[in-house]
VORODO-277710 format. One record per residue (C-alpha): residue number from 0; residue in three letters; x, y, z. Coordinates in nm, 3 decimals. Layout:
<sites>
SITE_NUM_ALA_X_Y_Z
...
</sites>
This chain:
<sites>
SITE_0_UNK_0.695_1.760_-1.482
SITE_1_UNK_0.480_1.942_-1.759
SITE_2_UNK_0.245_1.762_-1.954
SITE_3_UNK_0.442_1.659_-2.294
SITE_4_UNK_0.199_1.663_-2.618
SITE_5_UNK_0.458_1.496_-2.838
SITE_6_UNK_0.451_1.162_-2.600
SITE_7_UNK_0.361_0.884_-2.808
SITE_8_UNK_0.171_0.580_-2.687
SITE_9_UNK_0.413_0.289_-2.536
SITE_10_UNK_0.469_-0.043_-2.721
SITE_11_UNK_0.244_-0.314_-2.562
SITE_12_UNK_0.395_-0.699_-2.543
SITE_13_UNK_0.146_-0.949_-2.439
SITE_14_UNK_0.116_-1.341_-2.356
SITE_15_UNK_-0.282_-1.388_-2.337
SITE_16_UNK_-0.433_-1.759_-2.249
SITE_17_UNK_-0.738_-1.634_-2.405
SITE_18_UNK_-0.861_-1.260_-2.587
SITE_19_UNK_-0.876_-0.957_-2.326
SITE_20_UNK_-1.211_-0.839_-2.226
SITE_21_UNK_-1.342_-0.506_-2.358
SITE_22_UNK_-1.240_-0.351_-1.972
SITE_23_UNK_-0.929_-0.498_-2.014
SITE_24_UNK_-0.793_-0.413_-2.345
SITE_25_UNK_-0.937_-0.040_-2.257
SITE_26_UNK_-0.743_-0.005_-1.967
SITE_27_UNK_-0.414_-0.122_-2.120
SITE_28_UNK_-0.481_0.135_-2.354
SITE_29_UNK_-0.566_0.375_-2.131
SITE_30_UNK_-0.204_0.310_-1.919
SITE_31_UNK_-0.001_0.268_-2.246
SITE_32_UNK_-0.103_0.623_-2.386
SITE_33_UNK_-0.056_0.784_-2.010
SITE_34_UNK_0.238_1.024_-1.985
SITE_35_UNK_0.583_0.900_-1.937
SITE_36_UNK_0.481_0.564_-1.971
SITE_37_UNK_0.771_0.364_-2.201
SITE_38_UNK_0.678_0.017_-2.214
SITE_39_UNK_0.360_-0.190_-2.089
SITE_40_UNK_0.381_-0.614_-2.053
SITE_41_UNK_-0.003_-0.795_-2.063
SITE_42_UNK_0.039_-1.105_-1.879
SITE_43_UNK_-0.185_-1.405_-1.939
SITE_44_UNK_-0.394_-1.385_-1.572
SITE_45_UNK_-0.494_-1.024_-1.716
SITE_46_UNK_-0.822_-0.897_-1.580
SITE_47_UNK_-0.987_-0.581_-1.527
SITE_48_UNK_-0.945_-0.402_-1.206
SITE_49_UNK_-0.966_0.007_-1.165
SITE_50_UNK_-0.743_0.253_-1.385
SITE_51_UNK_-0.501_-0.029_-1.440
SITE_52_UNK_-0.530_-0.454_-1.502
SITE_53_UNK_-0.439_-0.688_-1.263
SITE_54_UNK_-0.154_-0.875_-1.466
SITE_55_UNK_0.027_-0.620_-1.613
SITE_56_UNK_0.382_-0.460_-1.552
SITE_57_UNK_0.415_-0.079_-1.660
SITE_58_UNK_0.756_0.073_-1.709
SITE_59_UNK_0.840_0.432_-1.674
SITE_60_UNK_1.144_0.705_-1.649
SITE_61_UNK_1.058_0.939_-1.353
SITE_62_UNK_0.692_0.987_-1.284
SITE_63_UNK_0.491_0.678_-1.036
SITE_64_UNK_0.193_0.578_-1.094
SITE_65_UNK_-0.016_0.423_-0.747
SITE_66_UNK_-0.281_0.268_-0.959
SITE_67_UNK_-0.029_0.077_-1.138
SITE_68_UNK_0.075_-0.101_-0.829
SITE_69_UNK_-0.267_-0.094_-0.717
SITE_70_UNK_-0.420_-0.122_-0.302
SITE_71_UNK_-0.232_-0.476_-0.184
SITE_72_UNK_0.102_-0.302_-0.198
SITE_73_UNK_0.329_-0.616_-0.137
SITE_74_UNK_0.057_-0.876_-0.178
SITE_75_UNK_0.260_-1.195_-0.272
SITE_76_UNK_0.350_-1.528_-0.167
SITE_77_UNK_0.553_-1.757_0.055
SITE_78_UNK_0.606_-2.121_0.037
SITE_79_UNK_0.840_-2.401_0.206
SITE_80_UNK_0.841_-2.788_0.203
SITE_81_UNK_0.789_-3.026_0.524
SITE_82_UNK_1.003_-3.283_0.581
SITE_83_UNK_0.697_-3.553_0.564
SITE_84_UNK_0.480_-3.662_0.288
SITE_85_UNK_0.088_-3.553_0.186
SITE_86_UNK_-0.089_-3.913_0.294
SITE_87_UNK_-0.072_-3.742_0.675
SITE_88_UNK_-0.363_-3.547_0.609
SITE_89_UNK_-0.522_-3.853_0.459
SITE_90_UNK_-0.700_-3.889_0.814
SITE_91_UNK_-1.005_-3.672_0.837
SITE_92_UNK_-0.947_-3.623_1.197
SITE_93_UNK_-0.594_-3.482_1.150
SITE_94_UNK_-0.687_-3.263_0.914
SITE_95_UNK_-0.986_-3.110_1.111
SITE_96_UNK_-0.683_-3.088_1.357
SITE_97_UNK_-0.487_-2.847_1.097
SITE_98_UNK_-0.781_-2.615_1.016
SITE_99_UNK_-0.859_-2.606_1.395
SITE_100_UNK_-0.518_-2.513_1.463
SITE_101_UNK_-0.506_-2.278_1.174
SITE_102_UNK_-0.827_-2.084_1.267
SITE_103_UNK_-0.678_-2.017_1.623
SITE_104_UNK_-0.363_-1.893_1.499
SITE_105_UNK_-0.438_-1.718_1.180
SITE_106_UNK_-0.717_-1.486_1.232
SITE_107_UNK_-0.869_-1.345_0.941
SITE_108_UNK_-0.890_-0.966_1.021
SITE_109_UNK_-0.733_-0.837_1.340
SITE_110_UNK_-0.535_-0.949_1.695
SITE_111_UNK_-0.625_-0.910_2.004
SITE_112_UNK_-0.506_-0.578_2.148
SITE_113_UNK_-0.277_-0.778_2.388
SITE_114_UNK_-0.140_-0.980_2.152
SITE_115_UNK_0.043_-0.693_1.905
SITE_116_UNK_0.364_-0.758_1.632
SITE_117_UNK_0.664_-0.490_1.583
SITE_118_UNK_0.605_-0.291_1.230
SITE_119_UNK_0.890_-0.242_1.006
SITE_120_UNK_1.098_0.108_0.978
SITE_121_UNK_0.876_0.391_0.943
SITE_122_UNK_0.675_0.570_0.685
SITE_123_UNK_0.734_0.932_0.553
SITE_124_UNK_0.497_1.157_0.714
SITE_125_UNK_0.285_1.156_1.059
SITE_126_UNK_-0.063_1.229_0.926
SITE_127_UNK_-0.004_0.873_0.742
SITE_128_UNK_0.149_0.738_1.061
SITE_129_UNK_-0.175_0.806_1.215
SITE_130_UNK_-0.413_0.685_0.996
SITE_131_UNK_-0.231_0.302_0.986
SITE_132_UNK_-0.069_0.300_1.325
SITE_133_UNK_-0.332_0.065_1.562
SITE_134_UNK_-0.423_-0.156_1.249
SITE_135_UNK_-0.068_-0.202_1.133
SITE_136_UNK_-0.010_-0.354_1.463
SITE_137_UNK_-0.350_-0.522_1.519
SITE_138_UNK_-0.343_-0.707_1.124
SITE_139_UNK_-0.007_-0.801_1.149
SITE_140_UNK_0.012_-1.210_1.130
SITE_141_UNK_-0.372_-1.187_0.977
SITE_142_UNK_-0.527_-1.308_0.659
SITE_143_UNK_-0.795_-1.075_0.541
SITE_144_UNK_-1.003_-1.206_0.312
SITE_145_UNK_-1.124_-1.218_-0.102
SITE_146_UNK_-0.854_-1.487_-0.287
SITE_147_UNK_-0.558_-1.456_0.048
SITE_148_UNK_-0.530_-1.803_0.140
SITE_149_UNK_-0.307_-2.054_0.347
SITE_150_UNK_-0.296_-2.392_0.162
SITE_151_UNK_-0.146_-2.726_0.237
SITE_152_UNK_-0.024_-2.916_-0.118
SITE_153_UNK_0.151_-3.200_-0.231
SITE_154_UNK_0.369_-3.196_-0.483
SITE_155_UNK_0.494_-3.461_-0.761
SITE_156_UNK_0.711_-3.666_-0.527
SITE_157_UNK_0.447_-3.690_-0.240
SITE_158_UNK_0.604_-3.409_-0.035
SITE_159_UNK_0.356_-3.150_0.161
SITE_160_UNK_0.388_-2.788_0.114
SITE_161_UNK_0.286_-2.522_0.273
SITE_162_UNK_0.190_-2.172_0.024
SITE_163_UNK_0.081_-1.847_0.181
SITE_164_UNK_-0.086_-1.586_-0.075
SITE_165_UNK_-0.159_-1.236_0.115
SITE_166_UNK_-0.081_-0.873_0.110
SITE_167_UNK_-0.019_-0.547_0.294
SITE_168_UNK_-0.399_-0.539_0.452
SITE_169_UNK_-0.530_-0.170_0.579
SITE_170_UNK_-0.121_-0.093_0.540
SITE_171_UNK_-0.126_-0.097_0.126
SITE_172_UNK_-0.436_0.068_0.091
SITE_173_UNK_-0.341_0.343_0.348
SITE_174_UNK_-0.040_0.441_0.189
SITE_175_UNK_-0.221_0.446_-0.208
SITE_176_UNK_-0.487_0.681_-0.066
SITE_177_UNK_-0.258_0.940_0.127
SITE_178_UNK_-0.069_0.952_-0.211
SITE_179_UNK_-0.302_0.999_-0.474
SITE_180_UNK_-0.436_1.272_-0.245
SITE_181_UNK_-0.113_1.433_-0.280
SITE_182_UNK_-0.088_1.343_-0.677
SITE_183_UNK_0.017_1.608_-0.901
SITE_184_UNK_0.003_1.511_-1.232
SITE_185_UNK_-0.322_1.363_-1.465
SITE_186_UNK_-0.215_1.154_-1.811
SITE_187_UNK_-0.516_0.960_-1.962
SITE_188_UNK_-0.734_1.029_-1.650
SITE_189_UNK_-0.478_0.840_-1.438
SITE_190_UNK_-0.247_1.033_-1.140
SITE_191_UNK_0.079_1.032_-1.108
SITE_192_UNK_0.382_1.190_-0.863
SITE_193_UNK_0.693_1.307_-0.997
SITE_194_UNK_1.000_1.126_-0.824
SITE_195_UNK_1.214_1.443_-0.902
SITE_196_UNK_0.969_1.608_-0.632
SITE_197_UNK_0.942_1.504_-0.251
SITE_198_UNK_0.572_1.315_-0.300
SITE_199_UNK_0.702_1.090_-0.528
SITE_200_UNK_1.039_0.986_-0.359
SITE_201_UNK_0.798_0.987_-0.015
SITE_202_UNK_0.560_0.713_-0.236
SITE_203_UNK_0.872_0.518_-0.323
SITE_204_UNK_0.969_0.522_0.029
SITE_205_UNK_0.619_0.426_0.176
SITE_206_UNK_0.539_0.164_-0.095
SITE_207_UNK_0.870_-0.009_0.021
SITE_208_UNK_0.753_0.055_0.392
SITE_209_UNK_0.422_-0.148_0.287
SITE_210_UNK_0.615_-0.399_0.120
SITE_211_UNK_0.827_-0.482_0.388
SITE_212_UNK_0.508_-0.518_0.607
SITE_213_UNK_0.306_-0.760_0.403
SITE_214_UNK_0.683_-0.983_0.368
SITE_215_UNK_0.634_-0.986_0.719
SITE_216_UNK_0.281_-1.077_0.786
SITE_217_UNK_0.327_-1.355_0.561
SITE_218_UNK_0.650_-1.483_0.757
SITE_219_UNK_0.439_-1.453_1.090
SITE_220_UNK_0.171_-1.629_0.917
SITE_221_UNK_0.419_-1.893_0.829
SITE_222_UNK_0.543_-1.928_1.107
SITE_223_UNK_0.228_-1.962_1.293
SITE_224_UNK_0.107_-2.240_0.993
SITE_225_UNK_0.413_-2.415_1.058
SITE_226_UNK_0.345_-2.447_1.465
SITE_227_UNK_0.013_-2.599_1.357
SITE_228_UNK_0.137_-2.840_1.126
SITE_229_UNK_0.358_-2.960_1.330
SITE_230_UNK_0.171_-2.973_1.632
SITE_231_UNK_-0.149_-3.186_1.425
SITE_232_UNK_0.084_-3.396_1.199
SITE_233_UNK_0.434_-3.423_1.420
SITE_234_UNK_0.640_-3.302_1.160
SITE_235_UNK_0.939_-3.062_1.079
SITE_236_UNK_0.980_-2.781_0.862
SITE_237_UNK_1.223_-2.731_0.577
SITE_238_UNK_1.355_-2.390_0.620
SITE_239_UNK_1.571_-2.413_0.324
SITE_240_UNK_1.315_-2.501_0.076
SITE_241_UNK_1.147_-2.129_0.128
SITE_242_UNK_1.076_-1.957_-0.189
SITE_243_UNK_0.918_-1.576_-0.128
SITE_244_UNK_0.803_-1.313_-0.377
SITE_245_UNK_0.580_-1.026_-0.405
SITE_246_UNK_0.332_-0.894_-0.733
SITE_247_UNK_0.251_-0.568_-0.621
SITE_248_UNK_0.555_-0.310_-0.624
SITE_249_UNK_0.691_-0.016_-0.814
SITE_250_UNK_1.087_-0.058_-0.804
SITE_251_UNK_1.381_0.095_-1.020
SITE_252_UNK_1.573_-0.180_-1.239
SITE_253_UNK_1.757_-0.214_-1.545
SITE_254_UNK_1.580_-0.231_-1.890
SITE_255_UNK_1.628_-0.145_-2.221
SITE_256_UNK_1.965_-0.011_-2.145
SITE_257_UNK_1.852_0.239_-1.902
SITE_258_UNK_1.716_0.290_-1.557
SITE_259_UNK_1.306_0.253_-1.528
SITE_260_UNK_1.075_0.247_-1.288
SITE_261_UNK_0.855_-0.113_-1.303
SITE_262_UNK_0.519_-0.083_-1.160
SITE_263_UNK_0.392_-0.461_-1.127
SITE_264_UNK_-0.015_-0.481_-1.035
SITE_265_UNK_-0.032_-0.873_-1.054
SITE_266_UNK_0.261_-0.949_-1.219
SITE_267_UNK_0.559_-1.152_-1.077
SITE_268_UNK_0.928_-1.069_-1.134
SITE_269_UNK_1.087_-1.376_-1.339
SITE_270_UNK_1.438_-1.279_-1.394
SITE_271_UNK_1.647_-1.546_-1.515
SITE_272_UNK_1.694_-1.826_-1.305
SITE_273_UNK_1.461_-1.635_-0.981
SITE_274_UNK_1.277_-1.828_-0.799
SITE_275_UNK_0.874_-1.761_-0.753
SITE_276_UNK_0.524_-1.953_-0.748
SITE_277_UNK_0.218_-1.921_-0.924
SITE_278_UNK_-0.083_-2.020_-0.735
SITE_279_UNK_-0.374_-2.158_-0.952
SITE_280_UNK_-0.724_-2.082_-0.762
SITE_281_UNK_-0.836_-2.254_-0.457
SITE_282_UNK_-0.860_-2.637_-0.557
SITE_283_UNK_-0.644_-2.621_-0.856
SITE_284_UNK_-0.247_-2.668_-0.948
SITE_285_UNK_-0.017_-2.432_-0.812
SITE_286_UNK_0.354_-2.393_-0.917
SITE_287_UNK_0.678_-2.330_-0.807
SITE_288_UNK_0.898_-2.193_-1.089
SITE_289_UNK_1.240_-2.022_-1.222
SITE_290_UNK_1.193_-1.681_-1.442
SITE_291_UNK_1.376_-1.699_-1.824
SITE_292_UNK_1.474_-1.304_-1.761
SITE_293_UNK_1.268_-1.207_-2.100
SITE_294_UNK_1.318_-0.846_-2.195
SITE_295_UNK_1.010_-0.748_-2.371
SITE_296_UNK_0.825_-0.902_-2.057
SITE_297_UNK_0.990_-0.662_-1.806
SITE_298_UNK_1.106_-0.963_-1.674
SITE_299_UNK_0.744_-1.032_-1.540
SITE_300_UNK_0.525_-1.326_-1.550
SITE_301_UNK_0.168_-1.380_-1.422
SITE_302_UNK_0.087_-1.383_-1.088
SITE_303_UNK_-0.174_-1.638_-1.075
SITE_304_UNK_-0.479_-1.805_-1.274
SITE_305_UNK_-0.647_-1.460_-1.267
SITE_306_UNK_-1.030_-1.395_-1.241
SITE_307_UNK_-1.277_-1.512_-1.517
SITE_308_UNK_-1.570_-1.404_-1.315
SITE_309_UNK_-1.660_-1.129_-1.080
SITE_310_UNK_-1.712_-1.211_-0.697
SITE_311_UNK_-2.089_-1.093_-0.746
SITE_312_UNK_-2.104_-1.353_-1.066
SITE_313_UNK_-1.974_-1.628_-0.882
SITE_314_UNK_-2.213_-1.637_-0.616
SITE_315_UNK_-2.498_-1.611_-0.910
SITE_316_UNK_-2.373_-1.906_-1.089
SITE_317_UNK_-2.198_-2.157_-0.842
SITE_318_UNK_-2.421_-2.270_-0.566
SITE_319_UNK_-2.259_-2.439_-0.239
SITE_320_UNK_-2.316_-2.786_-0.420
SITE_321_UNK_-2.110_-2.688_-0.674
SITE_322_UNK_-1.849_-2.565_-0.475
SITE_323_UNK_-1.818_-2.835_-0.269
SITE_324_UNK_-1.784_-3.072_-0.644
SITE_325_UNK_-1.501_-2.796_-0.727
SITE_326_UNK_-1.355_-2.858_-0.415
SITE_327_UNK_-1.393_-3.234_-0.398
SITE_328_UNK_-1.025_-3.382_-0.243
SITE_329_UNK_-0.925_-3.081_-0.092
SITE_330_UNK_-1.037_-3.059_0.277
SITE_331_UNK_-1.182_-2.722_0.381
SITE_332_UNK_-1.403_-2.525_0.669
SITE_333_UNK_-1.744_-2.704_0.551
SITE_334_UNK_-1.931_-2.393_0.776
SITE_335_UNK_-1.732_-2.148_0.516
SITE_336_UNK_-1.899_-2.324_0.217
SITE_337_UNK_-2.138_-2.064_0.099
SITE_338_UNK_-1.864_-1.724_0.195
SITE_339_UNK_-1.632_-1.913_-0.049
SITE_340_UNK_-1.841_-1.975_-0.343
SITE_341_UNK_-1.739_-1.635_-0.447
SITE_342_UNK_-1.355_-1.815_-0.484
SITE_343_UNK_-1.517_-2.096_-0.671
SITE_344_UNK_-1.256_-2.240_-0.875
SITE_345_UNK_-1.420_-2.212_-1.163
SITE_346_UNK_-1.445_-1.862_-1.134
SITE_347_UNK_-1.087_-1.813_-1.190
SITE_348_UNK_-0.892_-1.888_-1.550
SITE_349_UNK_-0.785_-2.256_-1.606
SITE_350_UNK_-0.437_-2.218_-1.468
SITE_351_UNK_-0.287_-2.432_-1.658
SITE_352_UNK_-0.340_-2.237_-1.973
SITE_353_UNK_-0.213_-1.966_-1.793
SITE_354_UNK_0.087_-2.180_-1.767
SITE_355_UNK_0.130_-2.270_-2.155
SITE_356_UNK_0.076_-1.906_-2.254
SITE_357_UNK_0.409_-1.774_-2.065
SITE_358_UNK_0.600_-2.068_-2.113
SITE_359_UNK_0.828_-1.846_-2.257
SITE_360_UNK_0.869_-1.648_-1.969
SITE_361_UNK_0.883_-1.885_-1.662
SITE_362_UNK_1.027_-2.282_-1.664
SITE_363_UNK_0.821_-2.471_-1.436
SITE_364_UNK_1.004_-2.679_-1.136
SITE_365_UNK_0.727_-2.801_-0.979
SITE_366_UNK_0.360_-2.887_-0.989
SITE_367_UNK_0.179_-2.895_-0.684
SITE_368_UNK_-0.197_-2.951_-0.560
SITE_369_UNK_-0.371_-2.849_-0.297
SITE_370_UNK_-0.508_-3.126_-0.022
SITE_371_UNK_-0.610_-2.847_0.253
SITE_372_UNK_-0.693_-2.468_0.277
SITE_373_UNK_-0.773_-2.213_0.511
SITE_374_UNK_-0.966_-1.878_0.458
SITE_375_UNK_-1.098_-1.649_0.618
SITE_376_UNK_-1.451_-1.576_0.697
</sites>
C-alpha cells in the first residue's frame, strides 16, 4: 500500500472527564492524521502512553497499526459473584487467610518449571515461537505487575465479587516487537502492516493468538482465586454471574456501513446491551455495566479510571502513610505498602467522573467496592 498524499486527517469524537494533556491531545493528532486511518474515539480514561493514548479506539480499512493496540495484547478483565455476602472478610484473620492463599496460588511473575499450563493454538512463524515459548508456559496463571490486580468487592446488595484485571504478559509484548520489526509502512512517524500482504494477516493472526492467551491466564487465575476463597471463607462460586472482556485488540467489525478494522489501546467494546466492567483504581468503585452500541464511539467505552500521574510521580508525592489513608477499608499485603504507592489511588482519575463523562456510552448495572486486593510484588 503506497503512501496516499490526498488522505485527509480522520474525524475525532471524544467524551473527556477533564481537558487532554499536551502528550495526549498530540498523539491523537498524531494517529488521526496517520495513513488509512478513518475514524478515531477519545475516551474519558485518556492518557498518554507511546505513539498512541491509552483510551482510545482507532478505526481503519486495510492497514494495522501495533501501537494502536499497544504491548498487553488482550489485557482485560474477568469477574463473577460468590454465593455469600462481603461481612466474611470482616474478620482480620480470614482475610489474612485470602491474601495468604492468594500469594501461594497467584504468583506474580513466573511458575515453577514443574508446574507448566497448555498455551492456546499456535502463532505464525517459528522465530516468534522461540522467542515466547518457555515464558508462555512459565507466566501462564501469573499476575505481573504495574495496575494487574485480583480484588475482592462488594457490591450494592452485600454480595462479594471477585474482579481480575491482567493481560497477555511476555506473550503481548513478544508478538508487538516481532511485528513492528517486520512493519512496512510509516504514516505520521507511526508503522503499520498491510493486511492485503502476509505480515499483516500473520499480526491479525498472532494478536488473536495473544488474546486468547491472556483470556486464559485470567480464567486460571480465576480459578485459582476462587479455590482460595473458598477454602478461607467456605463459600461457593457463581459460575453464571461471569462477565469477561478484553481492551487491547485490533478486530474487523461493522461501522459506518462498511467493514473496519478497530484497534482498541484501553478502550472497552460497549455494544448495545454487552456486558463489561470498568475497574476504578485500587481502593476505589469499580463497575459492572451494559454498552448503549454508540456509533461515533466505535462502540467503545473507557477501560478504567485512567492515570493522572506517572508511576515515578506517584512515588514523589504519596508516601506509604498516605497510601495506607487511600487504602483505609480495603485490606491489603501491609509488607507491599511502599511497591504500591506507585498505584496510589489518587494517582489515577476520579472514576466516577470517568463514569458521568460516557454515560452516554455505557448504562451502569452495578457499583461495586473493593474490601481486599492482591498484587504483585
Amino acid at each position: 500500500m503506497t503512501h496516499d498524499p490526498t488522505h485527509c486527517p480522520a474525524p475525532v469524537k471524544a467524551w473527556l472527564a477533564m481537558p487532554m494533556e499536551e502528550s495526549a491531545a498530540t498523539a491523537v493528532e498524531r494517529v488521526r492524521r496517520a495513513q488509512d486511518v478513518a475514524h478515531v474515539a477519545v475516551m474519558p480514561d485518556v492518557h498518554a502512553a507511546g505513539d498512541a493514548c491509552v483510551g482510545t479506539a482507532t478505526a481503519t480499512r486495510r492497514l494495522v497499526y501495533p501501537s494502536a493496540v499497544g504491548g498487553d495484547i488482550g489485557c482485560g478483565m474477568l469477574a463473577v459473584a460468590f454465593d455469600a455476602e462481603a461481612d466474611a472478610l470482616r474478620d482480620p484473620s480470614r482475610a489474612g487467610a485470602v491474601l495468604r492463599l492468594l500469594g501461594e496460588r497467584i504468583p506474580a511473575q513466573r511458575r515453577s518449571r514443574r508446574n507448566v499450563m497448555p498455551l492456546p493454538q499456535d502463532l505464525s512463524h517459528p522465530s516468534l515461537v522461540s522467542a515466547v515459548r518457555d515464558e508462555a508456559r512459565l507466566q501462564l496463571g501469573t499476575l505481573g505487575g504495574g495496575n494487574h490486580f485480583v480484588e475482592l468487592q462488594v457490591g450494592e446488595q452485600g454480595r462479594l465479587w471477585l474482579m481480575i484485571h491482567s493481560g497477555s504478559r511476555a506473550v503481548g509484548q513478544a508478538v508487538k516487537a516481532h511485528h513492528l520489526a517486520r512493519a512496512t509502512v510509516r504514516s505520521a512517524s507511526m508503522l503499520a502492516l498491510d493486511t492485503a500482504t502476509d505480515d499483516g494477516r500473520a499480526y491479525l493472526h498472532d494478536q488473536e493468538w495473544a488474546r486468547a492467551y491472556a483470556d486464559a491466564n485470567r480464567r486460571a487465575m480465576a480459578e485459582h482465586a476462587v479455590a482460595a476463597v473458598k477454602e478461607a471463607l467456605d463459600v461457593d462460586v457463581d459460575e453464571g454471574t461471569t462477565i469477561a472482556c478484553d481492551h487491547n485488540h485490533v478486530r474487523a467489525e461493522q461501522h459506518f456501513g462498511g467493514t473496519l478494522l478497530v484497534h482498541r489501546k484501553g478502550a472497552m467494546p460497549a455494544d448495545a446491551g454487552l456486558a463489561g466492567v470498568v475497574p476504578g483504581s485500587m481502593g476505589t468503585l469499580s463497575y459492572h455495566v451494559e454498552g448503549r452500541g454508540v456509533a461515533d464511539s466505535l462502540r467503545s467505552s473507557a477501560h478504567g479510571a485512567g492515570r493522572l500521574l506517572s508511576r515515578g510521580a506517584c512515588r514523589e508525592r504519596f508516601t506509604r502513610q498516605d497510601l495506607r489513608r487511600q487504602m483505609e477499608g480495603t485490606w491489603f499485603d501491609p509488607r507491599l505498602t511502599d511497591a504500591l504507592r506507585e498505584e496510589s489511588p489518587r494517582g489515577y482519575k476520579d472514576v466516577r467522573s470517568v463514569m458521568r463523562a460516557q454515560a452516554q456510552l455505557v448504562k451502569v448495572v452495578r457499583t461495586l467496592r473493593p474490601v481486599l486486593v492482591y498484587k504483585g510484588r
